[in-house]
Biopython code that builds the backbone (N, CA, C, O; Angstrom):
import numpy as np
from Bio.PDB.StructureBuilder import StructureBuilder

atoms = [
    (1, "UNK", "N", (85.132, 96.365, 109.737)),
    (1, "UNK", "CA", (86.210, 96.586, 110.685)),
    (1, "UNK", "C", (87.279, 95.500, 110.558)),
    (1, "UNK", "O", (88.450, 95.841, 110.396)),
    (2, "UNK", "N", (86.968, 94.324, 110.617)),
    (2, "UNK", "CA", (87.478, 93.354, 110.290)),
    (2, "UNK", "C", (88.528, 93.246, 109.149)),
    (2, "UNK", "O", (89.609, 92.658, 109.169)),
    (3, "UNK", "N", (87.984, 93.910, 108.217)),
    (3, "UNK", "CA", (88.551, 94.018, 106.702)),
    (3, "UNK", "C", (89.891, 94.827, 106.609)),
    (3, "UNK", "O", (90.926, 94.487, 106.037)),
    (4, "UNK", "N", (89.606, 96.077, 107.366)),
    (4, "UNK", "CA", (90.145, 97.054, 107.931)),
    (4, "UNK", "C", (91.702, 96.777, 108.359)),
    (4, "UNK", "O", (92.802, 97.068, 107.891)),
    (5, "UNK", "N", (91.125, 95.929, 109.703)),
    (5, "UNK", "CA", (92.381, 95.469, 110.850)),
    (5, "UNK", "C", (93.521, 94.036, 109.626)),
    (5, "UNK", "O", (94.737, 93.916, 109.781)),
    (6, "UNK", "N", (92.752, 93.238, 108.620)),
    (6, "UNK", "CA", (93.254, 92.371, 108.396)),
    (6, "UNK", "C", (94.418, 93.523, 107.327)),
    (6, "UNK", "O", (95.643, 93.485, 107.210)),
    (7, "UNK", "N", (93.535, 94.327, 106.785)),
    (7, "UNK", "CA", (94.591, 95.350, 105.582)),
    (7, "UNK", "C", (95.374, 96.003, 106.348)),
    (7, "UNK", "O", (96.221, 96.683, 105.770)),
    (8, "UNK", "N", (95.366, 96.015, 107.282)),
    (8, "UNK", "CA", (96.513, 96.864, 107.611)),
    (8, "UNK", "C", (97.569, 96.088, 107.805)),
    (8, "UNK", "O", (98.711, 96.257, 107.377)),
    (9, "UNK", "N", (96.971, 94.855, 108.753)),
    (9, "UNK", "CA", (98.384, 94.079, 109.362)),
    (9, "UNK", "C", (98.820, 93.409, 107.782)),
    (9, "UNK", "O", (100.021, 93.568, 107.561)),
    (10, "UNK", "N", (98.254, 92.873, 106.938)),
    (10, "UNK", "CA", (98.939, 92.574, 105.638)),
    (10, "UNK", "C", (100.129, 93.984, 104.879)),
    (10, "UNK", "O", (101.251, 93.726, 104.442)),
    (11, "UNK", "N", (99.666, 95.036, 104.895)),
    (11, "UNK", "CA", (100.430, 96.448, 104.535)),
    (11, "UNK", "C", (101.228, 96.459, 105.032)),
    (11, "UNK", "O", (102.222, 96.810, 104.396)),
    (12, "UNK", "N", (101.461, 96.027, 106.783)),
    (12, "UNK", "CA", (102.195, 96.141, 107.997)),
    (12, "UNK", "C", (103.554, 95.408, 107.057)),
    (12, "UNK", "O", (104.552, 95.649, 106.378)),
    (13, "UNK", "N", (102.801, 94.487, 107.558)),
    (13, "UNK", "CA", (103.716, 92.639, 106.814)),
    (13, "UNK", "C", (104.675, 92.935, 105.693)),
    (13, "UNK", "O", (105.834, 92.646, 105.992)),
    (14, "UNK", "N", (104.525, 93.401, 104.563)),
    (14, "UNK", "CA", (105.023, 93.880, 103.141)),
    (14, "UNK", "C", (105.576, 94.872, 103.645)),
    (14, "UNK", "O", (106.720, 94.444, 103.800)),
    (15, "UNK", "N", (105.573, 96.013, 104.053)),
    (15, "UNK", "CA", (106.560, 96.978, 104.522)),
    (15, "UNK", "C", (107.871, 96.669, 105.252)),
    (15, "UNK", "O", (109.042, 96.798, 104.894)),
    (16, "UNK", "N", (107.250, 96.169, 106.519)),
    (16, "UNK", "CA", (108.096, 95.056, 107.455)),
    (16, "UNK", "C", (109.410, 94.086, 106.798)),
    (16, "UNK", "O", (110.550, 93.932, 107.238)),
    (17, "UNK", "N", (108.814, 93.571, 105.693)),
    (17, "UNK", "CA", (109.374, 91.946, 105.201)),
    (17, "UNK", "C", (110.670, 93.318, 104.172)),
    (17, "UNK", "O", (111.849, 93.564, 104.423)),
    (18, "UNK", "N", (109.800, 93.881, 103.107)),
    (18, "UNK", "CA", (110.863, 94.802, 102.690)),
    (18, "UNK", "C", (111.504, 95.651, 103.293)),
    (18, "UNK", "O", (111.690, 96.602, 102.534)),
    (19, "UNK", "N", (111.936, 95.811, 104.244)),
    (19, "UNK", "CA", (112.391, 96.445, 105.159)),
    (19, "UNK", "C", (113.622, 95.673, 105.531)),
    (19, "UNK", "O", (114.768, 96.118, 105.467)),
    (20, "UNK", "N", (113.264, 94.444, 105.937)),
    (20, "UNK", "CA", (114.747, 93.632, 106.307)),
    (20, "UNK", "C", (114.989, 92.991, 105.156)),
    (20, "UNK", "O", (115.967, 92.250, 105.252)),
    (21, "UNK", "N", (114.588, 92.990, 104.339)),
    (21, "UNK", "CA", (115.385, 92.282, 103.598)),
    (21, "UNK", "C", (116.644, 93.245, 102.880)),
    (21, "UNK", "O", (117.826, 92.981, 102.662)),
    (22, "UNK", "N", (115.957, 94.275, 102.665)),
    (22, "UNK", "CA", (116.833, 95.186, 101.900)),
    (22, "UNK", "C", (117.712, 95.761, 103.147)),
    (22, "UNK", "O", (118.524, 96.630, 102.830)),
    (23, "UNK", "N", (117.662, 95.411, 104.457)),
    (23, "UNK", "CA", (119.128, 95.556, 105.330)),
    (23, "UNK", "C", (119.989, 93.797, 105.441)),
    (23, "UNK", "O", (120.898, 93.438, 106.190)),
    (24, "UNK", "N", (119.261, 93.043, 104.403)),
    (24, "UNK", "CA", (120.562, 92.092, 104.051)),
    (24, "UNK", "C", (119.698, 90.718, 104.895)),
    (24, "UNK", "O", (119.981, 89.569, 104.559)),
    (25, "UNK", "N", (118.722, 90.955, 105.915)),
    (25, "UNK", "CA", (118.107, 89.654, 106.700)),
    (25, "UNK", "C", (117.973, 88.508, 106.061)),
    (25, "UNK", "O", (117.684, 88.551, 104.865)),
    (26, "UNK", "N", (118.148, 87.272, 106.702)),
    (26, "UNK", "CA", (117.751, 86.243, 105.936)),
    (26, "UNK", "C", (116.103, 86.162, 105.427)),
    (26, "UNK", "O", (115.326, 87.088, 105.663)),
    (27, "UNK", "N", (115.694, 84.923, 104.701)),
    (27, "UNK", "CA", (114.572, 85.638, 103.939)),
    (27, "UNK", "C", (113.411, 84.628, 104.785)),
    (27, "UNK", "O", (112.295, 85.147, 104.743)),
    (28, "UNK", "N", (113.434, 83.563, 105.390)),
    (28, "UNK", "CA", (112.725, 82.679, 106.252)),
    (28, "UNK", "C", (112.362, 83.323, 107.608)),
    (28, "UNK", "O", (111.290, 83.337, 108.212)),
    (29, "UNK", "N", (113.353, 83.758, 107.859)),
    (29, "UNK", "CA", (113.347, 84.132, 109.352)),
    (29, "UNK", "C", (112.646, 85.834, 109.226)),
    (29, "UNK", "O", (111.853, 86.102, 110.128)),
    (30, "UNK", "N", (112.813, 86.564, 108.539)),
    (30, "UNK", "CA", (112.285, 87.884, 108.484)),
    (30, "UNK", "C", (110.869, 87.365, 107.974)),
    (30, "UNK", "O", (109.949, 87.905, 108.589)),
    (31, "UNK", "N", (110.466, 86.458, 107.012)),
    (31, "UNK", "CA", (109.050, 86.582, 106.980)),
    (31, "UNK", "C", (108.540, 85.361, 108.117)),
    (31, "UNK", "O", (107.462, 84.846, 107.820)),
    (32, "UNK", "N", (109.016, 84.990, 109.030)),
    (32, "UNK", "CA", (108.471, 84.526, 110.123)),
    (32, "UNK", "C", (108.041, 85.119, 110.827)),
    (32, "UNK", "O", (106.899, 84.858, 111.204)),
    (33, "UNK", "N", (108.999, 86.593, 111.532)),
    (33, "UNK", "CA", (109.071, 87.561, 112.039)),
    (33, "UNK", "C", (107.966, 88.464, 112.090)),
    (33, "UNK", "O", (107.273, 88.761, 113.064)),
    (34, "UNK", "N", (107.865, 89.036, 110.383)),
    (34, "UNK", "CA", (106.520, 90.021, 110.192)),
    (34, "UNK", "C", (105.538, 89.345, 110.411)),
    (34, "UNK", "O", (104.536, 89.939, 110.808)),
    (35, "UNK", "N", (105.486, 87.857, 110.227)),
    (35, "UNK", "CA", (104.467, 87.387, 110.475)),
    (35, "UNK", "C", (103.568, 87.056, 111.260)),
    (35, "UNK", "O", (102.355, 86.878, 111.157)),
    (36, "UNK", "N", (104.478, 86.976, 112.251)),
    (36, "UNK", "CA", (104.419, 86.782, 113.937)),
    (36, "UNK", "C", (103.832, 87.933, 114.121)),
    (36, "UNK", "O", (102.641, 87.972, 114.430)),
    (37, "UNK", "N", (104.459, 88.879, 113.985)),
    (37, "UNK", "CA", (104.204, 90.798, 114.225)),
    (37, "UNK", "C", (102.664, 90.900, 113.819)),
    (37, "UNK", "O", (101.674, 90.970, 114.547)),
    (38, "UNK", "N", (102.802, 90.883, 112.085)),
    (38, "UNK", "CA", (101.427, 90.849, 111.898)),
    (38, "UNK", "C", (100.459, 90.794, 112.329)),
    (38, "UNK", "O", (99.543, 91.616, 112.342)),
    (39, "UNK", "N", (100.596, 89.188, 112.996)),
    (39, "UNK", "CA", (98.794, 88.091, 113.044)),
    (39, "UNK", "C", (98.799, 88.846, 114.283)),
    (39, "UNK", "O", (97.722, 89.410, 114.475)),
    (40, "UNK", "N", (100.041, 89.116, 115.567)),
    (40, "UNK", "CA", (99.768, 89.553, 116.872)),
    (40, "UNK", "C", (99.074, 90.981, 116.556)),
    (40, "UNK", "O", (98.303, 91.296, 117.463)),
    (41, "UNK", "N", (99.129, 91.682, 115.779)),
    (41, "UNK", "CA", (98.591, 92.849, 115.529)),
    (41, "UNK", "C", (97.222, 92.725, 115.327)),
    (41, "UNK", "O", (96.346, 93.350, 115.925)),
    (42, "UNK", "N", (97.092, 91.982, 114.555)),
    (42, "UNK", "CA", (96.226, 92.142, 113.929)),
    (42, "UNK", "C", (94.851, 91.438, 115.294)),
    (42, "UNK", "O", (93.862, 92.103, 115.606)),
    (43, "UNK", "N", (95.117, 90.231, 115.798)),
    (43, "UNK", "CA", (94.918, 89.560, 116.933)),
    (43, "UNK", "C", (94.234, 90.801, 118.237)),
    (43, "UNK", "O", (93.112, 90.903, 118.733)),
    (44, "UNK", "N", (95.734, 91.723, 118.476)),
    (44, "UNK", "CA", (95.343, 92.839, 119.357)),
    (44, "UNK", "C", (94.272, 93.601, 118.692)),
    (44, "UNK", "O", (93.254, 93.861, 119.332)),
    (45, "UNK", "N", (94.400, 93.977, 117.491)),
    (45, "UNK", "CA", (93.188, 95.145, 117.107)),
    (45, "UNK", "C", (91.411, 94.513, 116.696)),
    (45, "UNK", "O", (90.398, 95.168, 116.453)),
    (46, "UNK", "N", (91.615, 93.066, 116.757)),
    (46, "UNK", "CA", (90.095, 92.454, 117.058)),
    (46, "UNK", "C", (89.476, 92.289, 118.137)),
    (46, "UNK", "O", (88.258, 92.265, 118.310)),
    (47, "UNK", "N", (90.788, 92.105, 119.317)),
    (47, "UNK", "CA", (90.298, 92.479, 120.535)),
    (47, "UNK", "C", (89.714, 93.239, 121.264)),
    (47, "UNK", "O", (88.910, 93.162, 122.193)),
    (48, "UNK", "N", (90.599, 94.526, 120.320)),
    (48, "UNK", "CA", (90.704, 95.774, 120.967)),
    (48, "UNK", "C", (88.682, 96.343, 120.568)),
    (48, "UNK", "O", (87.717, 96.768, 121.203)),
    (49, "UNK", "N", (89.002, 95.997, 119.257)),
    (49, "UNK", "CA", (86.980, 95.930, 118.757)),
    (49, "UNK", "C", (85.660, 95.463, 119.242)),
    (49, "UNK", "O", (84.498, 95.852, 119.360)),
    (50, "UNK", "N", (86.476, 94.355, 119.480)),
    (50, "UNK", "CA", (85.303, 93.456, 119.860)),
    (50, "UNK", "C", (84.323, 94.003, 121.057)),
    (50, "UNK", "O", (84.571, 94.448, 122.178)),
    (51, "UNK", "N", (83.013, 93.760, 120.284)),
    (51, "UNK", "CA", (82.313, 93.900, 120.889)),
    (51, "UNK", "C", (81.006, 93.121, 121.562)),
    (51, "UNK", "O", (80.192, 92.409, 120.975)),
    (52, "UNK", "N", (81.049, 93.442, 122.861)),
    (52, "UNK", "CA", (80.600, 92.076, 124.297)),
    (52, "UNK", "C", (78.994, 91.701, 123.092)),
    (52, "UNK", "O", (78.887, 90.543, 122.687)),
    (53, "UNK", "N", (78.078, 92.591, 122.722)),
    (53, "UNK", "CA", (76.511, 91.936, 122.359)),
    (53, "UNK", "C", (76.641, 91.112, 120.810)),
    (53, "UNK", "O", (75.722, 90.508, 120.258)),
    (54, "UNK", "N", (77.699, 91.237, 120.423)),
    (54, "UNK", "CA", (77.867, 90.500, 119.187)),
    (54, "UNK", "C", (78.398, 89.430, 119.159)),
    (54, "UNK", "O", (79.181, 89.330, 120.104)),
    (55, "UNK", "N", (78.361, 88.335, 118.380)),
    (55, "UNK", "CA", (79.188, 87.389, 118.142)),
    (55, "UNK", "C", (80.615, 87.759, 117.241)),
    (55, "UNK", "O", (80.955, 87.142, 116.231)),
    (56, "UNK", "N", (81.132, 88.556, 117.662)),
    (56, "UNK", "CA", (82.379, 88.363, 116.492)),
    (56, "UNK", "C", (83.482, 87.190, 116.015)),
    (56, "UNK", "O", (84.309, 86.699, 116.784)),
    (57, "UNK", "N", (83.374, 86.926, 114.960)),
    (57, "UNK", "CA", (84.428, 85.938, 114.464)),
    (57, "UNK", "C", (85.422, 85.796, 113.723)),
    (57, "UNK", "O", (85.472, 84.945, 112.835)),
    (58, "UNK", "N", (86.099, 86.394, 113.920)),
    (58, "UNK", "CA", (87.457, 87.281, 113.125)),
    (58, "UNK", "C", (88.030, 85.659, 112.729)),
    (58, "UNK", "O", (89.108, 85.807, 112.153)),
    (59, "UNK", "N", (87.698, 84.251, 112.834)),
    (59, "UNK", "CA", (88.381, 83.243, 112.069)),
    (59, "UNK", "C", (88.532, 83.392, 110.553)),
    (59, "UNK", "O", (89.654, 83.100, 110.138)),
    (60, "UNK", "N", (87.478, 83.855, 109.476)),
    (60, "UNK", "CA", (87.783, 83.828, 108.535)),
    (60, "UNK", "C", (88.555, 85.486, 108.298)),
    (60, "UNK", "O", (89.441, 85.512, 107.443)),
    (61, "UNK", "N", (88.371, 86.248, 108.715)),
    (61, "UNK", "CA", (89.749, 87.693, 108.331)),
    (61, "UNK", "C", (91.172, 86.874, 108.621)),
    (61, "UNK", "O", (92.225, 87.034, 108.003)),
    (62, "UNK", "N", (90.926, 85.953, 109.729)),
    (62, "UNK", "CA", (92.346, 86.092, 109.976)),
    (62, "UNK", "C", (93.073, 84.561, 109.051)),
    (62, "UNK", "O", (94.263, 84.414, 108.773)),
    (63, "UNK", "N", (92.345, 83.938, 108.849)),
    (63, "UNK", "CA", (92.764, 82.616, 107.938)),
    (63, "UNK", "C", (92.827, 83.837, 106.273)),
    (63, "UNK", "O", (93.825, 83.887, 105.555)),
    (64, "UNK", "N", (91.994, 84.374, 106.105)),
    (64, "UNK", "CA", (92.663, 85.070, 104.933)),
    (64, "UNK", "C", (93.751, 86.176, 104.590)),
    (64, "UNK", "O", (94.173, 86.733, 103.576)),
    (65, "UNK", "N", (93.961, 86.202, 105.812)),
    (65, "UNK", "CA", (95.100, 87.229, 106.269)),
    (65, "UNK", "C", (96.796, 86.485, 106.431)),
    (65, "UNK", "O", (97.871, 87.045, 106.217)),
    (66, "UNK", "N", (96.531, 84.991, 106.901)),
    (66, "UNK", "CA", (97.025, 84.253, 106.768)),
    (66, "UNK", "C", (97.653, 83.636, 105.789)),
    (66, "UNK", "O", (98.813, 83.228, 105.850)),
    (67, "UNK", "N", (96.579, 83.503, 104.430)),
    (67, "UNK", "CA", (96.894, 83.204, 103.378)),
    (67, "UNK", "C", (97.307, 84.564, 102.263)),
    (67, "UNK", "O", (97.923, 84.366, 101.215)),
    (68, "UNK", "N", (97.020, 85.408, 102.541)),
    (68, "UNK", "CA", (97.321, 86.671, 102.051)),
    (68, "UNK", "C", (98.910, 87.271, 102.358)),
    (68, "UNK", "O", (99.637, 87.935, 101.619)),
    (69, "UNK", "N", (99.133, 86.788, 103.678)),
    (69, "UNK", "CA", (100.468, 86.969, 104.003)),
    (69, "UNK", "C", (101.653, 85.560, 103.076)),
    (69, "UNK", "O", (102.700, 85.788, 102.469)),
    (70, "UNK", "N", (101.103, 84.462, 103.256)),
    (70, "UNK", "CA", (101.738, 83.170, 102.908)),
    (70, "UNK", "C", (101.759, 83.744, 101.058)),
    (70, "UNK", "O", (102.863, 83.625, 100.526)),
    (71, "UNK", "N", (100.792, 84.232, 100.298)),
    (71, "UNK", "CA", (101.134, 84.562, 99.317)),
    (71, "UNK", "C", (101.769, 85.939, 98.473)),
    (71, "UNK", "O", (101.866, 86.327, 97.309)),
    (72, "UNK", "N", (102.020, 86.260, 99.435)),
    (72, "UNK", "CA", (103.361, 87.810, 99.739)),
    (72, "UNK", "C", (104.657, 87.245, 99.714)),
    (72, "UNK", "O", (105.685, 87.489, 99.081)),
    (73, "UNK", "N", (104.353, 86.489, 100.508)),
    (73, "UNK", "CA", (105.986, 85.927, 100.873)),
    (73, "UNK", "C", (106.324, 84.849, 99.906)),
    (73, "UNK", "O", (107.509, 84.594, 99.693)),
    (74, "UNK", "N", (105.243, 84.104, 99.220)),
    (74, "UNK", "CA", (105.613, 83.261, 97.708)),
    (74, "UNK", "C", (106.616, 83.977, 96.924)),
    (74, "UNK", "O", (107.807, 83.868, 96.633)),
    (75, "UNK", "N", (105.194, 85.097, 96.613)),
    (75, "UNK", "CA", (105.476, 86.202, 95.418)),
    (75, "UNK", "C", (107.292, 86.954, 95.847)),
    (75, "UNK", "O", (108.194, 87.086, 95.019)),
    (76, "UNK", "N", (107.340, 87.179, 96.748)),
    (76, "UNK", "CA", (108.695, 87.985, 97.113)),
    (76, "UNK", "C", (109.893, 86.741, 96.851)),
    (76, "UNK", "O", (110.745, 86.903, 95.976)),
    (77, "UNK", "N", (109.860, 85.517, 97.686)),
    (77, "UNK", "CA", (110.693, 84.289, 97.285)),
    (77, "UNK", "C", (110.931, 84.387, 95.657)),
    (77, "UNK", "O", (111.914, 84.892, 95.114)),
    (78, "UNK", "N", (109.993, 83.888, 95.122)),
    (78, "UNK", "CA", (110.113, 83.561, 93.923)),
    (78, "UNK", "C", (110.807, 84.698, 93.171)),
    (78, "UNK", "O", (111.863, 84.408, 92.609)),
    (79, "UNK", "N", (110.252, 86.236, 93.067)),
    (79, "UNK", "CA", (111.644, 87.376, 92.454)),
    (79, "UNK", "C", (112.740, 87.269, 93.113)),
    (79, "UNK", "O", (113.730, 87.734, 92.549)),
    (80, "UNK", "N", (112.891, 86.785, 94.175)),
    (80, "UNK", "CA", (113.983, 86.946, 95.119)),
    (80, "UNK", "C", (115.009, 85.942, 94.041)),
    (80, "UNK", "O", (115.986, 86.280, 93.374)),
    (81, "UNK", "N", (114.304, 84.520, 94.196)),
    (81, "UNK", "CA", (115.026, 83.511, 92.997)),
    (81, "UNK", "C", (114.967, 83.613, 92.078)),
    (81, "UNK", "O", (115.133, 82.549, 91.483)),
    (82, "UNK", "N", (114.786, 84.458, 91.459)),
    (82, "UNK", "CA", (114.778, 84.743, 89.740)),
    (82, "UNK", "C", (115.795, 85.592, 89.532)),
    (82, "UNK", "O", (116.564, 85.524, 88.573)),
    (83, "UNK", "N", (115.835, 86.494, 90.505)),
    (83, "UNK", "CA", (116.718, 87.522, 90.646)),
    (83, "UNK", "C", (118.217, 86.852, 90.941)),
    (83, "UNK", "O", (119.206, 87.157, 90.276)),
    (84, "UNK", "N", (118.234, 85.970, 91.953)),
    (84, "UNK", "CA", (119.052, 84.919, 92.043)),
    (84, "UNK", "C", (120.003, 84.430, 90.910)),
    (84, "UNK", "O", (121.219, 84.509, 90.740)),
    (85, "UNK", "N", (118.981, 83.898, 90.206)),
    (85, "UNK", "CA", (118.978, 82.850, 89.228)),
    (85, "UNK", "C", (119.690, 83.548, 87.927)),
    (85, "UNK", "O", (120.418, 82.910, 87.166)),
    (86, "UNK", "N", (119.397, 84.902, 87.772)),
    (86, "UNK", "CA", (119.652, 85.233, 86.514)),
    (86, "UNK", "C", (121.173, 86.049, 87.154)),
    (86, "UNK", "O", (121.967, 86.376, 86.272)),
    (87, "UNK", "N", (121.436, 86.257, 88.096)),
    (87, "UNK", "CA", (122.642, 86.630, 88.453)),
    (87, "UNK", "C", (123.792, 85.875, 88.636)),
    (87, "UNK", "O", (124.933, 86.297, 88.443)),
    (88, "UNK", "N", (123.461, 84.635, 89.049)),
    (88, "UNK", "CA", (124.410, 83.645, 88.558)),
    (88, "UNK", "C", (124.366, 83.000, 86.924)),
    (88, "UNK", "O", (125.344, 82.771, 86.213)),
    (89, "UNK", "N", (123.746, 82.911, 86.781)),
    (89, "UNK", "CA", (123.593, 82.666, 85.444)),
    (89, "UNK", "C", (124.661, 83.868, 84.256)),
    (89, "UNK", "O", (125.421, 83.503, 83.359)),
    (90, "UNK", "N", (124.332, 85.350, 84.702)),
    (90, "UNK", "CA", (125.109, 86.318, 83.737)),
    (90, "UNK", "C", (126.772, 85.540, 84.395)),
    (90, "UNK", "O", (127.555, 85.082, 83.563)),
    (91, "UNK", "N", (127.160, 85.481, 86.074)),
    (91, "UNK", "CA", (128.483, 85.337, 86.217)),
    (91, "UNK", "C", (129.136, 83.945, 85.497)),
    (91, "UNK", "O", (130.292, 83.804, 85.100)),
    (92, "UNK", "N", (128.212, 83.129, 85.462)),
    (92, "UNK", "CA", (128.794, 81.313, 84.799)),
    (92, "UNK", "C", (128.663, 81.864, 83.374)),
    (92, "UNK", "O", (129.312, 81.119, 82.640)),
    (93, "UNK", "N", (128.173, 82.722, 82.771)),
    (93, "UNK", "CA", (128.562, 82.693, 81.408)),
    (93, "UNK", "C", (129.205, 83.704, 81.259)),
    (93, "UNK", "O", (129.196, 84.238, 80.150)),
    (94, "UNK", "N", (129.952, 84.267, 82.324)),
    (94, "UNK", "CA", (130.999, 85.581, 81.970)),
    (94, "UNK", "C", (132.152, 84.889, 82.046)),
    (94, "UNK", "O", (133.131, 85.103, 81.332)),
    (95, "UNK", "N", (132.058, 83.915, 83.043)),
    (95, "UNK", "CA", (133.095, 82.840, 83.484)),
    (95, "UNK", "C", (133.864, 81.680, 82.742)),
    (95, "UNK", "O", (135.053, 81.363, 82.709)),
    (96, "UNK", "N", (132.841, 81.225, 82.219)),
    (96, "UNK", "CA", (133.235, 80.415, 80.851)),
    (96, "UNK", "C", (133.454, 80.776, 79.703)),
    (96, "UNK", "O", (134.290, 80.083, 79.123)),
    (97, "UNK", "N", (132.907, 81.830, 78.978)),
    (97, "UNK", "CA", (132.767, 82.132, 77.608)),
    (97, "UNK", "C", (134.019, 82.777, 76.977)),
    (97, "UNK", "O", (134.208, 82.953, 75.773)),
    (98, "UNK", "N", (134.896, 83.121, 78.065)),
    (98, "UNK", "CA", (136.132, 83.803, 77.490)),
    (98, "UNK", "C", (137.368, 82.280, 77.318)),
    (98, "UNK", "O", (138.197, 82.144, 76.418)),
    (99, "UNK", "N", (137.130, 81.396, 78.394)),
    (99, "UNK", "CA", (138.226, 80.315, 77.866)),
    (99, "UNK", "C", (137.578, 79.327, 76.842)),
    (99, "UNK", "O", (138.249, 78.919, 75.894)),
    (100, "UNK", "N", (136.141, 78.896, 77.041)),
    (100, "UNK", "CA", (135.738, 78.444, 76.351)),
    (100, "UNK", "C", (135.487, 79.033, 74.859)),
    (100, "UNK", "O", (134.805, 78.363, 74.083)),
    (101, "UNK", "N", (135.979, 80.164, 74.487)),
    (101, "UNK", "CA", (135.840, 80.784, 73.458)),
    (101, "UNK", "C", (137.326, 80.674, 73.144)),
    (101, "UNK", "O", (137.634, 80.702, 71.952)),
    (102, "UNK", "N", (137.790, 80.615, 73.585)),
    (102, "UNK", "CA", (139.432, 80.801, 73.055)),
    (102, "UNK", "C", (140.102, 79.212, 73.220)),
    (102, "UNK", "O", (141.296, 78.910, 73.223)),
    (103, "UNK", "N", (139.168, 78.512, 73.324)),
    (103, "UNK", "CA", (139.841, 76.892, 72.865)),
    (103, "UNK", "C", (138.784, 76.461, 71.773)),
    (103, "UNK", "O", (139.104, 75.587, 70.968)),
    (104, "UNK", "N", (137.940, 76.858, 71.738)),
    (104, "UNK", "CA", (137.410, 76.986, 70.494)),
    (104, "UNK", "C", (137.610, 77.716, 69.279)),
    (104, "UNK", "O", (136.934, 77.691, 68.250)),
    (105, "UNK", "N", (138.862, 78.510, 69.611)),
    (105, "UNK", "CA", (139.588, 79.388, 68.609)),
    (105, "UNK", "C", (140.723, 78.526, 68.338)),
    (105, "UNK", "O", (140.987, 78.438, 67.139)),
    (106, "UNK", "N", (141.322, 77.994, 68.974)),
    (106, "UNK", "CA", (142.515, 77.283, 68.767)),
    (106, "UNK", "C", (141.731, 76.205, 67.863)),
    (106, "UNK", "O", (141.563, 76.697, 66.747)),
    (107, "UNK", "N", (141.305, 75.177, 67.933)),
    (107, "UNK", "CA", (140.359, 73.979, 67.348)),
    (107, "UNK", "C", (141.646, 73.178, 67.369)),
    (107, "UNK", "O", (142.382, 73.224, 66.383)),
    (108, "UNK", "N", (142.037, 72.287, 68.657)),
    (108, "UNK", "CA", (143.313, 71.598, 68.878)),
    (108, "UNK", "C", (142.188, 70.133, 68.744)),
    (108, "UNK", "O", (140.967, 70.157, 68.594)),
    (109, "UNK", "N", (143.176, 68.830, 68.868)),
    (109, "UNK", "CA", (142.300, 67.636, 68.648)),
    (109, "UNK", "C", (141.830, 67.722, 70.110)),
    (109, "UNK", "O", (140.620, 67.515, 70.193)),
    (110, "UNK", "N", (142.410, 67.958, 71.244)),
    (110, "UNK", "CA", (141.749, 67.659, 72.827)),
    (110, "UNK", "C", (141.013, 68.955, 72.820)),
    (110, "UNK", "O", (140.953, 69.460, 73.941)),
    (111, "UNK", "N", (140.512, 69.543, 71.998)),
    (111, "UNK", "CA", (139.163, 70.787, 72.909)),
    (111, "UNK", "C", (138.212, 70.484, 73.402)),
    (111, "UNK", "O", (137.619, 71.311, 74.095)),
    (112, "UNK", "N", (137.631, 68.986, 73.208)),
    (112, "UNK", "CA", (136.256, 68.955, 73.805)),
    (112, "UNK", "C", (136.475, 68.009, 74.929)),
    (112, "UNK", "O", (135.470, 67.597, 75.509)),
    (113, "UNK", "N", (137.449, 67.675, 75.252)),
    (113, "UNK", "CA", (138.373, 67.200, 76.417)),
    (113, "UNK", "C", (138.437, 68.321, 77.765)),
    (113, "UNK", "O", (138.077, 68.153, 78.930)),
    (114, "UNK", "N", (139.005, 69.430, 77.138)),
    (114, "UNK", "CA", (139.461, 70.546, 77.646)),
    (114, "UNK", "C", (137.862, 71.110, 78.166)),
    (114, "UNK", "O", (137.741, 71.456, 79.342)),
    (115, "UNK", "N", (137.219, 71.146, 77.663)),
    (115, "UNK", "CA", (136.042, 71.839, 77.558)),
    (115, "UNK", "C", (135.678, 71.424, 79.000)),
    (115, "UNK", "O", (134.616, 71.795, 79.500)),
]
sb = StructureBuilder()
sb.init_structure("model")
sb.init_model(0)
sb.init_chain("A")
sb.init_seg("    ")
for serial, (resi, resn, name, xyz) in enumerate(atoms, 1):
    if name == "N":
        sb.init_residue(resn, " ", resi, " ")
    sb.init_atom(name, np.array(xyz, "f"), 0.0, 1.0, " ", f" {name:<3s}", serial, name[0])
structure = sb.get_structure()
């Protein structure tokens, strides 16, 4: 059951997180958000289980649920910055390569001045 309640609120989380981001949200604050959402979910539906003759101890579902969420939101950061990264990267070399190509066509004594 346990296993259950932690997969969902993680599914929750990843739906959630892609959800705002792709309406433009910042990327800290939306996975704070699902996260919050999440663990409270997930929190309510151990409650909602629990049962009085057992010991239940939902500490380790929810510390791995925890870390399961914390490594969602790595994984999403990190394409997020790559994606980043290589998009500035195509504009600084769309940006440079046409003057810097054409003072390197000239070959004047100040080009690497100019440069």
């Amino acid at each position: 059951m346990l296993g259950h309640l932690r997969s969902k609120a993680l599914e929750d989380f990843q739906v959630r997180l892609e959800q705002l981001l792709n309406k433009g949200e910042g990327f800290a604050s939306s996975v704070r958000t699902c996260a919050q959402s999440s663990m409270l979910e997930f929190e309510k539906g151990c409650a909602d289980a629990a049962i009085q003759q057992t010991n239940w101890d939902a500490s380790k579902a929810r510390e791995k649920l925890r870390r399961d969420i914390d490594a969602h939101a790595s994984s999403v950061r990190s394409a997020k910055l790559a994606e980043l990264n290589s998009n500035y990267e195509k504009k600084l070399f769309s940006s440079l390569s046409g003057p810097v190509e054409a003072l390197l066509e000239t070959g004047a004594k100040d080009t690497w001045a100019l440069i």
